[in-house]
Biopython code that builds the backbone (N, CA, C, O; Angstrom):
import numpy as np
from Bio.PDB.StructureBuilder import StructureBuilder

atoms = [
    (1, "UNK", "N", (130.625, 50.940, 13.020)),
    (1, "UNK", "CA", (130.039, 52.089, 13.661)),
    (1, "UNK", "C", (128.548, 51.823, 13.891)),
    (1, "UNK", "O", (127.811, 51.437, 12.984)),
    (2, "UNK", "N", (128.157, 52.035, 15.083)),
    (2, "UNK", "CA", (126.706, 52.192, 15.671)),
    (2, "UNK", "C", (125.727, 53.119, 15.242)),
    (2, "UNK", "O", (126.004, 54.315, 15.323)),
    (3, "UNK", "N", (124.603, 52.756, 14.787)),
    (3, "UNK", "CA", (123.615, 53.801, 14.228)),
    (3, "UNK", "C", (122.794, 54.185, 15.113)),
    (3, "UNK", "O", (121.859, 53.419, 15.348)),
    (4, "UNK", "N", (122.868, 55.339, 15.795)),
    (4, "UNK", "CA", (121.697, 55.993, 17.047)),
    (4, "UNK", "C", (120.837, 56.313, 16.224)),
    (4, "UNK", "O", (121.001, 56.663, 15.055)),
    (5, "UNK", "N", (119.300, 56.134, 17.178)),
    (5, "UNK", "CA", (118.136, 56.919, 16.582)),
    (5, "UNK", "C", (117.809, 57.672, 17.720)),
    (5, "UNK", "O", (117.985, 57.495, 18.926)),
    (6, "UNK", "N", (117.254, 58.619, 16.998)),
    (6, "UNK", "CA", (117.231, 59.722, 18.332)),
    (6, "UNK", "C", (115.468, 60.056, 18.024)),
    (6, "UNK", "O", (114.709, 60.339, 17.097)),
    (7, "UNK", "N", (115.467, 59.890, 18.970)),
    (7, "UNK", "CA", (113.442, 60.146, 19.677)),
    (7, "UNK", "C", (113.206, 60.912, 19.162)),
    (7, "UNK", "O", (114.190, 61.423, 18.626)),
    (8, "UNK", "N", (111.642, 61.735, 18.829)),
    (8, "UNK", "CA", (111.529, 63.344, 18.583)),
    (8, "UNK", "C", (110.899, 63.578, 19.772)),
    (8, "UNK", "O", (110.419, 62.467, 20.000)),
    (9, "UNK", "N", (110.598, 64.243, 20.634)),
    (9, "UNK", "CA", (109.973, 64.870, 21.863)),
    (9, "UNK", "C", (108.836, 65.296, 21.503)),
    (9, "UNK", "O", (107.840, 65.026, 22.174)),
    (10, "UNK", "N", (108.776, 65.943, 20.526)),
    (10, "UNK", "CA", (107.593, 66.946, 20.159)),
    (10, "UNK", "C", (106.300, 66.314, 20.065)),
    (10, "UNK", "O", (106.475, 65.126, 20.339)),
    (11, "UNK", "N", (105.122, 66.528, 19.816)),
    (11, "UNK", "CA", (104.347, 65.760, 20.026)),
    (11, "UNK", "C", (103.456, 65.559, 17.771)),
    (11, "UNK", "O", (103.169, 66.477, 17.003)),
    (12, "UNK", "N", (103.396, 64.744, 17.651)),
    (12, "UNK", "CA", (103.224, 64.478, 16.386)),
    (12, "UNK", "C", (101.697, 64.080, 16.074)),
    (12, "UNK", "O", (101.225, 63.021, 16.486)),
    (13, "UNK", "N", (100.799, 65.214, 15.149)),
    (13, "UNK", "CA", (99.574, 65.003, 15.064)),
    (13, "UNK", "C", (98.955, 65.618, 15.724)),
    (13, "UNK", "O", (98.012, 66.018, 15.042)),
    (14, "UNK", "N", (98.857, 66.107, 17.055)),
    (14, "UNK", "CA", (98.274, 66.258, 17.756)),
    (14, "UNK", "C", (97.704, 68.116, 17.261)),
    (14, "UNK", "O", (97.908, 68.527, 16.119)),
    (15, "UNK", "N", (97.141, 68.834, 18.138)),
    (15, "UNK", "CA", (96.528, 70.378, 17.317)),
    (15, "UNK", "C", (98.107, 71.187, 17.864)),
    (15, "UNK", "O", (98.099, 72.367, 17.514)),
    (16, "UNK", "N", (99.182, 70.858, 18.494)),
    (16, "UNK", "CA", (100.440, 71.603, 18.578)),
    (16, "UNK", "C", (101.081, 71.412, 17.340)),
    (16, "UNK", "O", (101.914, 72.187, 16.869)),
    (17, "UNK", "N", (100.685, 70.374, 16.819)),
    (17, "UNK", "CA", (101.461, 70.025, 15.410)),
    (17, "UNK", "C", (100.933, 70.635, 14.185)),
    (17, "UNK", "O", (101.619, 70.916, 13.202)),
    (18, "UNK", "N", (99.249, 70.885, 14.346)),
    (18, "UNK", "CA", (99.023, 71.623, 13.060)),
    (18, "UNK", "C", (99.005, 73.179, 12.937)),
    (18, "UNK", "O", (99.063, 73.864, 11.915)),
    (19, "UNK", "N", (98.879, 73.684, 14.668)),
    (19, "UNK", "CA", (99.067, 74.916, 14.351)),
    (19, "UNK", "C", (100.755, 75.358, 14.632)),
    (19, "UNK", "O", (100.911, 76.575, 14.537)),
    (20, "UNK", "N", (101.933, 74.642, 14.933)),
    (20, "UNK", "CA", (103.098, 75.360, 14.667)),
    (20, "UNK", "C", (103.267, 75.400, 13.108)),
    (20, "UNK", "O", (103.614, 76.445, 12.558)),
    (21, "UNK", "N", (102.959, 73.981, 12.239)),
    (21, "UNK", "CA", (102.881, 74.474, 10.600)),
    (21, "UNK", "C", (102.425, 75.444, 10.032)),
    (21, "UNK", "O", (102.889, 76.049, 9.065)),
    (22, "UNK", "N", (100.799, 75.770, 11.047)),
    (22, "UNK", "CA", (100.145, 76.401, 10.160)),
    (22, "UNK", "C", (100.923, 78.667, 10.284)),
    (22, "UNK", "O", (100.915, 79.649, 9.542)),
    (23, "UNK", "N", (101.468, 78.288, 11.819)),
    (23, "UNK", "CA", (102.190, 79.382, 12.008)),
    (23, "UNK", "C", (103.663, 79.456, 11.522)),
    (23, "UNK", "O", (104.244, 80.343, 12.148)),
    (24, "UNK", "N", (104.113, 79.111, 11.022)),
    (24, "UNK", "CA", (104.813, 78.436, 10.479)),
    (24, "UNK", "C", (104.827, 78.804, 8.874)),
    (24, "UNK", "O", (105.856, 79.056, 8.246)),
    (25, "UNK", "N", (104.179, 78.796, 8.606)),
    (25, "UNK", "CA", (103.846, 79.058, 6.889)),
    (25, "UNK", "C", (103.161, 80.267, 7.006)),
    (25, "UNK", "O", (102.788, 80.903, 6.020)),
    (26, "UNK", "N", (102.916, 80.729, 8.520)),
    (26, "UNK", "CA", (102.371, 82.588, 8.020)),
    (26, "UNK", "C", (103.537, 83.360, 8.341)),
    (26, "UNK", "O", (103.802, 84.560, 8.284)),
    (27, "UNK", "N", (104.117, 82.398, 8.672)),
    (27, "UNK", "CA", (105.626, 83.676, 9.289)),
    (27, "UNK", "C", (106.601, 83.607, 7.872)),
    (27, "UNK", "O", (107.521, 84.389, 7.632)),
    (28, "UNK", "N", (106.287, 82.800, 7.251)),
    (28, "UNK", "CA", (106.773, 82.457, 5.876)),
    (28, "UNK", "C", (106.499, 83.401, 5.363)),
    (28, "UNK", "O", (107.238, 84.382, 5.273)),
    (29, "UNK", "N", (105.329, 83.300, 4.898)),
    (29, "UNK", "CA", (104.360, 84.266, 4.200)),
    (29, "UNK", "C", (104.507, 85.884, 4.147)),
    (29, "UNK", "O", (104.346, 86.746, 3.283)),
    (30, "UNK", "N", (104.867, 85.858, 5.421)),
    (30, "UNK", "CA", (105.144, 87.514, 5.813)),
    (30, "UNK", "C", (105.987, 87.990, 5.667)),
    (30, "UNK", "O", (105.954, 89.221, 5.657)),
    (31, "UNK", "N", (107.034, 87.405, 5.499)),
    (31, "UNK", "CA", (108.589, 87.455, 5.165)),
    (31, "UNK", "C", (108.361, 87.573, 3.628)),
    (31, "UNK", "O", (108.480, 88.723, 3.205)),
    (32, "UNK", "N", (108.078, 86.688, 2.774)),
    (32, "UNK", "CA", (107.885, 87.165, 1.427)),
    (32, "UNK", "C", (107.441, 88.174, 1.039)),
    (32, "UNK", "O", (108.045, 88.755, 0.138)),
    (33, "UNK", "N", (105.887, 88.894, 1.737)),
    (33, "UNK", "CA", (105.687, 90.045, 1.090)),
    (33, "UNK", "C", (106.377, 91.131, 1.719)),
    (33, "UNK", "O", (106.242, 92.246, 1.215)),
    (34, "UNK", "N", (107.012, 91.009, 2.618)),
    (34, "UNK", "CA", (108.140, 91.953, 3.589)),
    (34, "UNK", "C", (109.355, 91.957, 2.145)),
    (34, "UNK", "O", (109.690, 93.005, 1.593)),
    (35, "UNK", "N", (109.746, 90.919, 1.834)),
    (35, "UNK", "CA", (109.937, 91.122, 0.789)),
    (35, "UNK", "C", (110.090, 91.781, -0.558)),
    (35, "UNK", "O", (111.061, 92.212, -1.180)),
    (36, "UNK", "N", (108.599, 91.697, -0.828)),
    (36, "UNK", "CA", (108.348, 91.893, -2.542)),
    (36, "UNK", "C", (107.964, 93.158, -2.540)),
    (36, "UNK", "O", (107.921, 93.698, -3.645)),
    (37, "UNK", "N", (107.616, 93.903, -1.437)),
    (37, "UNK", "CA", (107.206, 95.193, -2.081)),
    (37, "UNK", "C", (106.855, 96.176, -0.463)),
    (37, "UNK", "O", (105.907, 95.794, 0.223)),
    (38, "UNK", "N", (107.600, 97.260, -0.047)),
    (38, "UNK", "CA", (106.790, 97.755, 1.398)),
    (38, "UNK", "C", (105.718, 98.879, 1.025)),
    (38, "UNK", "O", (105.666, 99.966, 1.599)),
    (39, "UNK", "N", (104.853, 98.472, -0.031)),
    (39, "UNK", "CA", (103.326, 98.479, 0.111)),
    (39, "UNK", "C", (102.717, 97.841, 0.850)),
    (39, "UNK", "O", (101.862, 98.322, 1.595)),
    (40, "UNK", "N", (103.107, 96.301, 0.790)),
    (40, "UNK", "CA", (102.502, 95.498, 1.409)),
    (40, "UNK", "C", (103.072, 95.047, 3.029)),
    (40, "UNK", "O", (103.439, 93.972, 3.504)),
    (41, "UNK", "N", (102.929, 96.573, 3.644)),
    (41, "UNK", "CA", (103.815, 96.412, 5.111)),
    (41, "UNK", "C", (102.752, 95.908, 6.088)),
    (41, "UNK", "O", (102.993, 95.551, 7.241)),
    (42, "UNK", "N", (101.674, 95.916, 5.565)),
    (42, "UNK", "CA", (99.939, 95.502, 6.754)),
    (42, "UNK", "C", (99.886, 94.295, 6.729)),
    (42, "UNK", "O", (99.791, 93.501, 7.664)),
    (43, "UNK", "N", (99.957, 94.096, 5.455)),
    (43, "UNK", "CA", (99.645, 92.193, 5.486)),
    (43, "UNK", "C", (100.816, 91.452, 5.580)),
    (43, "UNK", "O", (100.830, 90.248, 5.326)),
    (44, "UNK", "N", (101.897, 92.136, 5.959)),
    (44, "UNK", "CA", (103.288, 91.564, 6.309)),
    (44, "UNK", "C", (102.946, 91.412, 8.096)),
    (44, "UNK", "O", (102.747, 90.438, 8.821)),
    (45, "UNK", "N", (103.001, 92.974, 8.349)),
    (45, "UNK", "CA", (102.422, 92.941, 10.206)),
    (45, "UNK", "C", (101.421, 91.776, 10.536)),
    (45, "UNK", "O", (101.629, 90.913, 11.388)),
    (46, "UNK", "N", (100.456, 91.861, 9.848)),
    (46, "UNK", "CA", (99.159, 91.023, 9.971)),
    (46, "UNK", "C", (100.118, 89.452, 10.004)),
    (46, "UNK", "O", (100.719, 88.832, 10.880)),
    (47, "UNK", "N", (99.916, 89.303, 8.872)),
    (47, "UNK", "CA", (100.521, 87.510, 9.070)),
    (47, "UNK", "C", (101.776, 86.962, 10.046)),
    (47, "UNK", "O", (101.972, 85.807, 10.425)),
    (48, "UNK", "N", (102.331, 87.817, 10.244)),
    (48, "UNK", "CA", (103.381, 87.732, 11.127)),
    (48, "UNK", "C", (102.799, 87.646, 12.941)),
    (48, "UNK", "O", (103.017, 86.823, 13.829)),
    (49, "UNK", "N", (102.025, 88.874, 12.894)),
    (49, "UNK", "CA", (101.163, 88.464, 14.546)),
    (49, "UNK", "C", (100.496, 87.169, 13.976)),
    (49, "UNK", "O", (101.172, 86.311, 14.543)),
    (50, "UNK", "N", (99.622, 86.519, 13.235)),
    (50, "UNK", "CA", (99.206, 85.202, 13.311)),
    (50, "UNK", "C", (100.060, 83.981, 13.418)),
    (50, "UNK", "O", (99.794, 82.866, 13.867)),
    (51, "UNK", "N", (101.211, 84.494, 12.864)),
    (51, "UNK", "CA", (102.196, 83.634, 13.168)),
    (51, "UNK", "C", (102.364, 83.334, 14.311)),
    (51, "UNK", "O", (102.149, 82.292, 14.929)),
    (52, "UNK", "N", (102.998, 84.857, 14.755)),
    (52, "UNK", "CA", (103.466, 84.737, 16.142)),
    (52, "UNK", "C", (102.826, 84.249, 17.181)),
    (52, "UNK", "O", (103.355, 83.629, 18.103)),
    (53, "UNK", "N", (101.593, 84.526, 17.062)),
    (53, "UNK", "CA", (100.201, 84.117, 18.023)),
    (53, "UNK", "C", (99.965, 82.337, 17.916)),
    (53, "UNK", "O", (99.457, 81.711, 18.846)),
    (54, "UNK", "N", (100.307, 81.851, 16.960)),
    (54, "UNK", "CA", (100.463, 80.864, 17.230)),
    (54, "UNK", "C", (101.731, 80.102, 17.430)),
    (54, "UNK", "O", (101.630, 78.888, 17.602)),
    (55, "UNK", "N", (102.821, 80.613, 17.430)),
    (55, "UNK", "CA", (103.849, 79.930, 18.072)),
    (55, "UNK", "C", (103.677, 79.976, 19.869)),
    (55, "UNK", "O", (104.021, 79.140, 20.705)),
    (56, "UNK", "N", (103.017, 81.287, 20.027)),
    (56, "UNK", "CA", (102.798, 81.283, 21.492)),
    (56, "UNK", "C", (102.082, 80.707, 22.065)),
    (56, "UNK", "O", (102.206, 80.455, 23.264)),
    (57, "UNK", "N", (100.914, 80.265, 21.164)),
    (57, "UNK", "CA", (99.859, 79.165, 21.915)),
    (57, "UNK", "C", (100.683, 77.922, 21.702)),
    (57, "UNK", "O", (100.185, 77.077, 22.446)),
    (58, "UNK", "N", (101.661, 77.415, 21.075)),
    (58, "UNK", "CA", (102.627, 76.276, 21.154)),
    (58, "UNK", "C", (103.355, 75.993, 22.024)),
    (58, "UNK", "O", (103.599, 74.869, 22.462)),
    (59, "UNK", "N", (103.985, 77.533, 22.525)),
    (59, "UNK", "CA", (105.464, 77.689, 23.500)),
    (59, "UNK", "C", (104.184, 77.206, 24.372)),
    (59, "UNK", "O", (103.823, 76.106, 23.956)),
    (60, "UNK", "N", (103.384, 77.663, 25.437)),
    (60, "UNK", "CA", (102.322, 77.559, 26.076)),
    (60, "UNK", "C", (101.840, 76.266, 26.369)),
    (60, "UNK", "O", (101.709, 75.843, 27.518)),
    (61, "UNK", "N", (101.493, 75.438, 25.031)),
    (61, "UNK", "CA", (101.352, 74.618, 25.110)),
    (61, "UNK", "C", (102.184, 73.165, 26.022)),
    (61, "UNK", "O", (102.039, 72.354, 26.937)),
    (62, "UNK", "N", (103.160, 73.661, 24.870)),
    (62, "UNK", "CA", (104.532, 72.677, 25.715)),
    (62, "UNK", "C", (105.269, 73.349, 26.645)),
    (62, "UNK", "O", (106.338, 72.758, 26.800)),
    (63, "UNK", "N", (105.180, 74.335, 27.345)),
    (63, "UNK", "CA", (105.430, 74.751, 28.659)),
    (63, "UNK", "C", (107.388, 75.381, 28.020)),
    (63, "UNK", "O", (108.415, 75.089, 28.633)),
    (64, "UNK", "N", (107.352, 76.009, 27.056)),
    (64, "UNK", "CA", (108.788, 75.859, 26.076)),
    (64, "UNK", "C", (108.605, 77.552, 26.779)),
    (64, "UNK", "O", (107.892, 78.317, 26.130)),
    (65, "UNK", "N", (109.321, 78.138, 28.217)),
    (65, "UNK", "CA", (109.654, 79.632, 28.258)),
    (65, "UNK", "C", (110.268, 79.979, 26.788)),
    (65, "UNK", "O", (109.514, 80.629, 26.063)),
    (66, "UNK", "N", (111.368, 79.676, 26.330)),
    (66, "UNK", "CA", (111.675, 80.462, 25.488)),
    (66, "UNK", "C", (110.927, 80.733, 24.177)),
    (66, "UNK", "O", (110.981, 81.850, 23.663)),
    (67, "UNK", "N", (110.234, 79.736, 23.631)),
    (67, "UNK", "CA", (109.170, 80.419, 22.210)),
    (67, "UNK", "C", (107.962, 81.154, 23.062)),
    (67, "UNK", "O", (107.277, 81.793, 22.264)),
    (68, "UNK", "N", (107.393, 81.301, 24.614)),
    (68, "UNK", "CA", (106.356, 81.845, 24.820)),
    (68, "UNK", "C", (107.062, 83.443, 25.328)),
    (68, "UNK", "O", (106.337, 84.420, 25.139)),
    (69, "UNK", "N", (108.354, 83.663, 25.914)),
    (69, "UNK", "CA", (109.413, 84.795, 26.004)),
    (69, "UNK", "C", (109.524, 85.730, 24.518)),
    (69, "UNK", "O", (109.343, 86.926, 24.288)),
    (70, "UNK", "N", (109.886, 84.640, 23.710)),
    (70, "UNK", "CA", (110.225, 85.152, 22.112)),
    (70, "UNK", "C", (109.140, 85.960, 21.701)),
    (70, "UNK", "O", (109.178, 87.189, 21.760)),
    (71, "UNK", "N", (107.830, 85.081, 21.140)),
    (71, "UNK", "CA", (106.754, 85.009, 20.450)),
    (71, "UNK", "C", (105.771, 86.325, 21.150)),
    (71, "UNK", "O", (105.250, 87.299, 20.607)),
    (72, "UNK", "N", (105.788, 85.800, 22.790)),
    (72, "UNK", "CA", (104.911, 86.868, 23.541)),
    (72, "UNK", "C", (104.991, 88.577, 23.266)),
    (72, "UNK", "O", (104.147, 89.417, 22.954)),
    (73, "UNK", "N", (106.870, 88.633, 23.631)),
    (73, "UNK", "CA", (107.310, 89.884, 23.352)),
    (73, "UNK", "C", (106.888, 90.829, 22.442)),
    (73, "UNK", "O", (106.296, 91.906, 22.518)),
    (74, "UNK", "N", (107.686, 89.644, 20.910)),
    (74, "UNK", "CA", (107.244, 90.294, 19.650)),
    (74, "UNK", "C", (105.635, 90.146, 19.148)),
    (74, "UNK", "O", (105.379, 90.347, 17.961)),
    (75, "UNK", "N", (104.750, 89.849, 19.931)),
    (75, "UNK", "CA", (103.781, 90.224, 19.257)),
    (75, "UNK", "C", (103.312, 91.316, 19.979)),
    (75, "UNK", "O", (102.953, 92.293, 19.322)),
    (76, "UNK", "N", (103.218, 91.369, 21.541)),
    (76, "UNK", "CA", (103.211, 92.744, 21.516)),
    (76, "UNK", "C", (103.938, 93.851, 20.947)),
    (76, "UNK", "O", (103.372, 94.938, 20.826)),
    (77, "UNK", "N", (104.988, 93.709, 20.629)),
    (77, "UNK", "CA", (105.667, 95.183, 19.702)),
    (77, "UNK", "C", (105.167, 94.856, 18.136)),
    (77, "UNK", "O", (105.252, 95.801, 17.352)),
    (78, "UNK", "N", (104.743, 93.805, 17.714)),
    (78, "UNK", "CA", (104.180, 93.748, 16.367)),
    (78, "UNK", "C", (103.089, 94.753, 16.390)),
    (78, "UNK", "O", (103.123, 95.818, 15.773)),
    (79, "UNK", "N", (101.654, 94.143, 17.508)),
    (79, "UNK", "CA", (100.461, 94.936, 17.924)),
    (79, "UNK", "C", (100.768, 96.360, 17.676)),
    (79, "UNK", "O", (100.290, 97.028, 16.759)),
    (80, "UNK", "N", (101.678, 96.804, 18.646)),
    (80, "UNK", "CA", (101.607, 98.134, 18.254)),
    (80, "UNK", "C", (102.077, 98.992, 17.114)),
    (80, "UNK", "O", (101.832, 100.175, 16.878)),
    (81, "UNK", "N", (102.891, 98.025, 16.393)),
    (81, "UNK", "CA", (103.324, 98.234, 15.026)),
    (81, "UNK", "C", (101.834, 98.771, 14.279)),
    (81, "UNK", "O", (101.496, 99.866, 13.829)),
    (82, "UNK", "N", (101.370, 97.889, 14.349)),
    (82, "UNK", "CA", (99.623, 96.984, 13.651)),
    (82, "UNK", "C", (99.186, 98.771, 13.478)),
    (82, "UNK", "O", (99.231, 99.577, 12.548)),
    (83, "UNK", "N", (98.649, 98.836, 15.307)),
    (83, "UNK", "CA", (97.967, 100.021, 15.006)),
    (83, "UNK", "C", (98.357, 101.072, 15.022)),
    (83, "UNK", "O", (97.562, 101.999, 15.178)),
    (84, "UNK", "N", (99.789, 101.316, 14.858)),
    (84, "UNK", "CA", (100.458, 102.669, 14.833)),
    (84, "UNK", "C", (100.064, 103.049, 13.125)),
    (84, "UNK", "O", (99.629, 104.133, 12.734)),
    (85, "UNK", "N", (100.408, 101.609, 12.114)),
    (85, "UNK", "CA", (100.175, 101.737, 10.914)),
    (85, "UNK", "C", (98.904, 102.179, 10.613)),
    (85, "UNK", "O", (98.589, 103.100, 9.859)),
    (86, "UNK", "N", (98.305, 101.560, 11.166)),
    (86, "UNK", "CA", (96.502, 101.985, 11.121)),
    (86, "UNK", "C", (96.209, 103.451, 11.482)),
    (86, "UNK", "O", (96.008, 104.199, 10.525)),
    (87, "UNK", "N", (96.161, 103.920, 12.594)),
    (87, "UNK", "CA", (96.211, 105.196, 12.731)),
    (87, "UNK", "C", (96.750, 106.248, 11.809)),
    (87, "UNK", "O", (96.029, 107.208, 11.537)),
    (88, "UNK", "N", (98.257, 106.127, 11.176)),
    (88, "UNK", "CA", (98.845, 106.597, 10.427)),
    (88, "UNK", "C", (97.536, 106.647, 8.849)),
    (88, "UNK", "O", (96.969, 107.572, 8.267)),
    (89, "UNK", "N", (97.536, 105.279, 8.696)),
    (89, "UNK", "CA", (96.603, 105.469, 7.594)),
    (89, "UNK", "C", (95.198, 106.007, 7.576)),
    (89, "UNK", "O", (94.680, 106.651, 6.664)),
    (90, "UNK", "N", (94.754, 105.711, 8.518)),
    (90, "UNK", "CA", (93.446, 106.590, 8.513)),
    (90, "UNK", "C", (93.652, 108.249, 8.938)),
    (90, "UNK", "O", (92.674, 108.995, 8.992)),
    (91, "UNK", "N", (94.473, 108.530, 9.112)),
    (91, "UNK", "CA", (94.935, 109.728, 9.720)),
    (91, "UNK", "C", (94.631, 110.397, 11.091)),
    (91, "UNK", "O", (94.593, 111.595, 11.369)),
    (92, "UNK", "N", (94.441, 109.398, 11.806)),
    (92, "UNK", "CA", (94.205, 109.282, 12.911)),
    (92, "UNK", "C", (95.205, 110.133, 14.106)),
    (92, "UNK", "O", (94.867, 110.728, 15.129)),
    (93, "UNK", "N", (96.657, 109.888, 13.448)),
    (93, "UNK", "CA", (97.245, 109.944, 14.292)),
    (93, "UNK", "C", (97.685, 111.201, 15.105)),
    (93, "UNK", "O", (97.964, 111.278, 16.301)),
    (94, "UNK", "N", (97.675, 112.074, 14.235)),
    (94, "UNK", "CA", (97.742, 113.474, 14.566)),
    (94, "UNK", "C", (96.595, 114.013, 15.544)),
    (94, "UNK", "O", (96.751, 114.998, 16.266)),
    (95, "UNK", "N", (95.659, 113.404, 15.496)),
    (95, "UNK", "CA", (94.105, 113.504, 16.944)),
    (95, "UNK", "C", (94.652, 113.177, 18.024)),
    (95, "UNK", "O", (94.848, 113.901, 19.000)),
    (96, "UNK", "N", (95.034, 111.587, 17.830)),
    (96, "UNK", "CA", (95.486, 110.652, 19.062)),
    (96, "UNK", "C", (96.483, 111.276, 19.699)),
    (96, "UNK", "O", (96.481, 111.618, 20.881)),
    (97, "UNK", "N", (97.697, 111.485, 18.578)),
    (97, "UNK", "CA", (99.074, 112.106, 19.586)),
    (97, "UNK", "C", (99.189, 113.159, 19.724)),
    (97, "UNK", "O", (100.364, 113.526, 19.764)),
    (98, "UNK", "N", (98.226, 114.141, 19.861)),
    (98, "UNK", "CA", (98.316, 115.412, 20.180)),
    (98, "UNK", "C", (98.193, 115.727, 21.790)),
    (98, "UNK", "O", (98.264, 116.886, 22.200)),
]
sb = StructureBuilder()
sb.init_structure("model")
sb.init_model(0)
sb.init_chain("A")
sb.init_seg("    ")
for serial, (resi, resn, name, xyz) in enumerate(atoms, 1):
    if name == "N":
        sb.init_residue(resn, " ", resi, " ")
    sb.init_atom(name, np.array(xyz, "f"), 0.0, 1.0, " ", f" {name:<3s}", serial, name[0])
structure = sb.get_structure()
């Protein structure tokens, strides 16, 4: 039997490579404290748009529609997650949506 090696496409080293890790390990991140406790629902939102924000400067990068489709979407509905929470907490919201 024949052993194929198969190429990687992606580009290795380069700043697409350190920021999909580095987004990559915040989408991690956010998921854990999504996790451990929904006190911590801000810095779940929060790390998750950094995530996301950088998978989209990736999709972008490599011209990939579907992670800049994915990523784009949900960070706008994250965003407004963001400051719906914010408003809520400062008590904002009852001014705004009136």
């Amino acid at each position: 039997m024949e052993t194929q090696t198969i190429e990687k496409v992606t580009p290795y080293k380069d700043i697409t490579w350190y920021v999909k890790w580095a987004a990559s390990i915040c989408i991690l991140l956010a998921a854990s404290l999504r996790a451990a406790s929904p006190s911590l629902h801000l810095y779940d939102m929060l790390f998750s748009i950094v995530g996301l924000i950088g998978w989209l400067y990736v999709g972008l990068k490599w011209n990939d529609r579907a992670l800049i489709l994915l990523n784009g979407v949900i960070s706008v509905i994250l965003f407004g997650g963001i400051v719906r929470h914010i408003l809520l907490y400062y008590g904002w919201a009852n001014t705004v949506l009136e």
